[in-house]
C-alpha positions as CSV (number, residue, x, y, z in Angstrom):
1,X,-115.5,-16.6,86.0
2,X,-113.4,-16.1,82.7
3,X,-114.8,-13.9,80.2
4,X,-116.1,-15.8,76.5
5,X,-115.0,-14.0,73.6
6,X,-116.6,-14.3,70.3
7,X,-114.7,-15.2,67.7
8,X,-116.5,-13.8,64.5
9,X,-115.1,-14.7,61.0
10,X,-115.2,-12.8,58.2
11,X,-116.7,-14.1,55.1
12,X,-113.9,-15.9,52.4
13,X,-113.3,-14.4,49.2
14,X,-112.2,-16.7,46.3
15,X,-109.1,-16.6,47.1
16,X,-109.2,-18.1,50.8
17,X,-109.1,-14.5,51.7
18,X,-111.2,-11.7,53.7
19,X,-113.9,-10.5,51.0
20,X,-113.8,-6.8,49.6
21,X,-117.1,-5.7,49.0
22,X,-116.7,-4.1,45.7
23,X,-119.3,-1.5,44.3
24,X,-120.5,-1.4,41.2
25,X,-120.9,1.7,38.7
26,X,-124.0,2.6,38.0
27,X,-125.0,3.6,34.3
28,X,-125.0,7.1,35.3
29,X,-121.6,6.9,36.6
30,X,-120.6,5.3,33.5
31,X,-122.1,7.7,31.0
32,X,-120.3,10.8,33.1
33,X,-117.1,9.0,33.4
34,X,-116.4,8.3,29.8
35,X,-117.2,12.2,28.8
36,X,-115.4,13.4,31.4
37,X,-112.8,10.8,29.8
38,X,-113.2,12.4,26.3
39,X,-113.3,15.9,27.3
40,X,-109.7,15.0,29.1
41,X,-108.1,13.3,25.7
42,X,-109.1,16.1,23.7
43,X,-107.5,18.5,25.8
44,X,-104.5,16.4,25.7
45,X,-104.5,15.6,21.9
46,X,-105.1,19.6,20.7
47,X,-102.1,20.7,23.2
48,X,-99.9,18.0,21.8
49,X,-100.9,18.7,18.3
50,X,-100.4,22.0,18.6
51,X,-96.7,21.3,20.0
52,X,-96.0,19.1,16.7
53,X,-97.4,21.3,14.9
54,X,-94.8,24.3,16.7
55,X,-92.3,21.7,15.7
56,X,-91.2,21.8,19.7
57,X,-90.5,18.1,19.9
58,X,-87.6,18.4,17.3
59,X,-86.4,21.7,17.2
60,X,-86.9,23.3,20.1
61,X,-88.3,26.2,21.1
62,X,-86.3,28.8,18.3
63,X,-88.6,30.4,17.0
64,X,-90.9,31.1,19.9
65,X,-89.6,33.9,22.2
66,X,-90.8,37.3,22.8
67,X,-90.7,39.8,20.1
68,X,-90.3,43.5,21.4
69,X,-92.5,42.8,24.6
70,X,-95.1,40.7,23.3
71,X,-95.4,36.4,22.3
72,X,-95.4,36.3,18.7
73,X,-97.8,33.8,17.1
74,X,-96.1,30.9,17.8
75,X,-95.6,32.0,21.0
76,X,-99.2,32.8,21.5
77,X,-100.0,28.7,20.4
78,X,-97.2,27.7,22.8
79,X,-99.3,29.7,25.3
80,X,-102.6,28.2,24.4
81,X,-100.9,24.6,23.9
82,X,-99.8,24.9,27.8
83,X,-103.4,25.5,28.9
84,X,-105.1,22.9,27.2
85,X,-101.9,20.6,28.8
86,X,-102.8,22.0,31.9
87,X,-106.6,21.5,31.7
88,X,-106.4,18.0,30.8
89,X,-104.1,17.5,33.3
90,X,-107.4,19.6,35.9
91,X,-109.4,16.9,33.8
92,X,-107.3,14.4,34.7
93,X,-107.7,14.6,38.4
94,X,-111.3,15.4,38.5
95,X,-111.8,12.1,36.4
96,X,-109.8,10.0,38.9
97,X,-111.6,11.8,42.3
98,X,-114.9,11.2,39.9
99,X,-114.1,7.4,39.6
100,X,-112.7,7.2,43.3
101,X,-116.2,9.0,44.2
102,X,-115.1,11.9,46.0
103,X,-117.8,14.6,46.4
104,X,-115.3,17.3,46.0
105,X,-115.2,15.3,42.6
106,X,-118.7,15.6,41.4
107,X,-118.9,19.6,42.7
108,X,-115.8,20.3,40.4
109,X,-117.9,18.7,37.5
110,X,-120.4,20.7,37.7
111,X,-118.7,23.5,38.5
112,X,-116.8,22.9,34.9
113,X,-119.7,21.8,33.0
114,X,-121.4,24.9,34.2
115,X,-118.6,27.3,33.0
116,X,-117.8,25.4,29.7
117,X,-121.4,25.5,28.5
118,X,-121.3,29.3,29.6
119,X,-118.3,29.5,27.1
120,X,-119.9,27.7,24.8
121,X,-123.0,29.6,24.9
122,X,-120.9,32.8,24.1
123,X,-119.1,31.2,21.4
124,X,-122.3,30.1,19.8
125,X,-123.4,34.3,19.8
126,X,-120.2,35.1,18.7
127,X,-120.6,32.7,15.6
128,X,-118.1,30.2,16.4
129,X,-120.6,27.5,17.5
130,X,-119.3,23.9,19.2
131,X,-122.2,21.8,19.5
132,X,-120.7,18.4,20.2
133,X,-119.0,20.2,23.0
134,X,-122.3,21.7,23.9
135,X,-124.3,18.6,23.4
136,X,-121.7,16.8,25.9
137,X,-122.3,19.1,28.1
138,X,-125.8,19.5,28.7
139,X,-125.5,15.3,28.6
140,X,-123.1,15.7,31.7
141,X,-125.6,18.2,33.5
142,X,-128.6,15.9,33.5
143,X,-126.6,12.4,34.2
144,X,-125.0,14.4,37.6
145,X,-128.2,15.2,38.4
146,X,-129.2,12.0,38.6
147,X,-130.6,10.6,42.0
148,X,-128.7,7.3,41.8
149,X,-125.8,9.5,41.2
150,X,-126.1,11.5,44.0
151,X,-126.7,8.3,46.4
152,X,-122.9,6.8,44.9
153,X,-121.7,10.5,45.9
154,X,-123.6,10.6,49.4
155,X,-124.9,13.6,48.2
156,X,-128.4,13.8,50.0
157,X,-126.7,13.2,53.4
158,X,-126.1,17.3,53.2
């Protein structure tokens, strides 16, 4: 006796296709993404204002070597306008994991929230207070911590 296989089709899209299930951000998601999003772009715009403002783009870097074993001051900027490069570029990534919803993603956004509100907090002691960079912080804490959040992460499964 011959074996009967099912044949089982799969649901058409709107374009005669198989259908993607797509999911949805949720509000959470949304809020966290877009300061994550601003956090990246203003590490990006300070390091490339501070490069215009080295004059690096048109002439070069003359006047920024090493004096007599240490940066000079425009050489200390060029060395501050690399890290903020570099940390929008960390931003960058984390933002795309975030949006991909990688848990590695949401632990290395807490991780740096964490230590940027511990900067923060040191910088408002010192007298050099940021509060919008301390108010989007704490924001980022409490929307990670958010239960729907952790259920688009898979987070309770640990």
């Amino acid at each position: 006796m011959p074996e009967e296989t099912a044949v089982v089709e799969a649901p058409q899209g709107a374009q005669g296709g198989p259908r993607t299930e797509r999911r949805r951000f949720s509000i959470p998601m949304i809020v966290a993404a877009v300061i994550m999003f601003l956090a990246m772009a203003s590490y990006f715009v300070n390091g490339v204002l501070l490069l215009l403002d080295l004059g690096v783009f048109t002439r070069g870097l003359a006047g920024v070597t090493a004096a007599t074993g240490s940066l000079s001051a425009d050489g200390q900027r060029l060395v501050l306008a690399g890290v903020y490069l570099f940390c929008g570029v960390l931003a960058l990534v984390g933002l795309v994991g975030f949006l991909l919803r990688r848990r590695w993603a949401w632990s290395a956004a807490m991780t740096w929230t964490a230590l940027s509100l511990v900067i923060n907090l040191v910088g408002y002691f010192v007298g050099q207070p940021r509060y919008l960079s301390m108010l989007a912080g704490v924001v980022l804490l409490l929307v990670l911590n958010q239960k729907s959040l952790h259920r688009e992460f898979r987070l309770e499964e640990r």
